[in-house]
N, C-alpha and C positions, 0 to 999 in steps of 0.2 A: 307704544304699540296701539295701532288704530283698533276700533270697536271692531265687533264680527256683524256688522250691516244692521244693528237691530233699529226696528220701526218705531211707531209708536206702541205705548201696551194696548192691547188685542181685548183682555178679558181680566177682569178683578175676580175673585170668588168671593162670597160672602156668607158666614155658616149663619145657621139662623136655627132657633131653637122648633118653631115649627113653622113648614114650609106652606103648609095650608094661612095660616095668618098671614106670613110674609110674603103669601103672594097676592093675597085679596090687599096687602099694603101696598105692593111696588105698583100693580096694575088700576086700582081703584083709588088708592090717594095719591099716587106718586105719577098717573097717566101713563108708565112706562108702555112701552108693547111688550108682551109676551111671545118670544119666539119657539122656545121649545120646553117641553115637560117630558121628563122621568122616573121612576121611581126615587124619590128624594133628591130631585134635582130640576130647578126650574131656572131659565135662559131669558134674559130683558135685554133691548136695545137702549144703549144710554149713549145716544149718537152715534160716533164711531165706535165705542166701546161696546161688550157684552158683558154684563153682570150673572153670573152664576151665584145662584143662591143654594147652599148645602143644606139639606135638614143632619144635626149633628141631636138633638132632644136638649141641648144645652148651649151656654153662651163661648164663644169662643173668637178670641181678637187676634187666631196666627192663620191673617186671610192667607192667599196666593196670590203671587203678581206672574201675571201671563204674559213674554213677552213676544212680538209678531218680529216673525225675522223671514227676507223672501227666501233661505234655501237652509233649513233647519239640518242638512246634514251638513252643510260645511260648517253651521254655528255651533251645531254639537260637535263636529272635533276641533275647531279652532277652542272653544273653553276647556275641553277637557286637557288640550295641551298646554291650557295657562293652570291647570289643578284643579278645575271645578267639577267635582262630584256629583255624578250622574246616577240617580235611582235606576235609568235604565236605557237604552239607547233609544232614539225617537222610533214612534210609532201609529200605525192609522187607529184612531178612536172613535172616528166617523165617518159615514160617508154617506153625503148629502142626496135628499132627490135628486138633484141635477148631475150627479153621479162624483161633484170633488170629495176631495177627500179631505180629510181633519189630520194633522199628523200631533202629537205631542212629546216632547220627551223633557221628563221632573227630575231636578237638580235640586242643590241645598245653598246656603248660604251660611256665610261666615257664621251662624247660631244655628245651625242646623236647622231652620225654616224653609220650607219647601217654596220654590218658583219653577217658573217652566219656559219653556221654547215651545210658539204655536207656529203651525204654519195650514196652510191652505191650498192644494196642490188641484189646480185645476181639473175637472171632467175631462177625459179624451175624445179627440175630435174623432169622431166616427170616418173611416174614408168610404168612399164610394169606389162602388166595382164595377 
């Protein structure tokens, strides 16, 4: 049975006991850029990648593997027709200045570890009247 189109991974997460140290680490010793910040949640470019760092107040090694598919609803029902267990169907969780969108939807794996399905749905082209 062929794959459902997945890409490369998108975004790792990484908890981190606090988010103020680990981000003066990734940005000041590590040169990353910082792309976004939120309340316990801070966003680094690692090339193609995105690294999300969680403030959790403790150490914890069950990261997330984010995977980039370009049409996350056919990937979510092609997995779910092979059994894979879906926390909940994809969904927008961002949406960009430039007006795309973030969509997400978090599945489990064989140990009950969380991964996900990201995708990126372009801004729409404005038409003219």
């Amino acid at each position: 049975m062929p794959d459902p189109n997945f890409g490369t991974l998108s975004q790792i997460s990484r908890r981190v006991q606090s988010l103020d140290r680990a981000r003066a680490f990734y940005r000041e010793r590590l040169g990353l850029a910082e792309l976004m910040v939120f309340p316990g949640l801070a966003f680094f470019a690692v090339g193609s990648l995105r690294l999300m760092l969680s403030e959790t107040g403790k150490a914890d090694e069950a990261d997330i593997l984010y995977f980039r598919v370009a049409d996350i609803e056919t990937a979510h029902r092609d997995l779910k027709a092979r059994g894979v267990t879906f926390q909940h169907a994809p969904s927008v969780i961002h949406i960009h200045p430039d007006g795309s969108r973030e969509w997400m939807a978090f599945f489990v794996d064989d140990e009950g570890r969380t991964l996900a399905l990201a995708s990126v749905e372009p801004a729409s082209t404005p038409t003219s009247g």
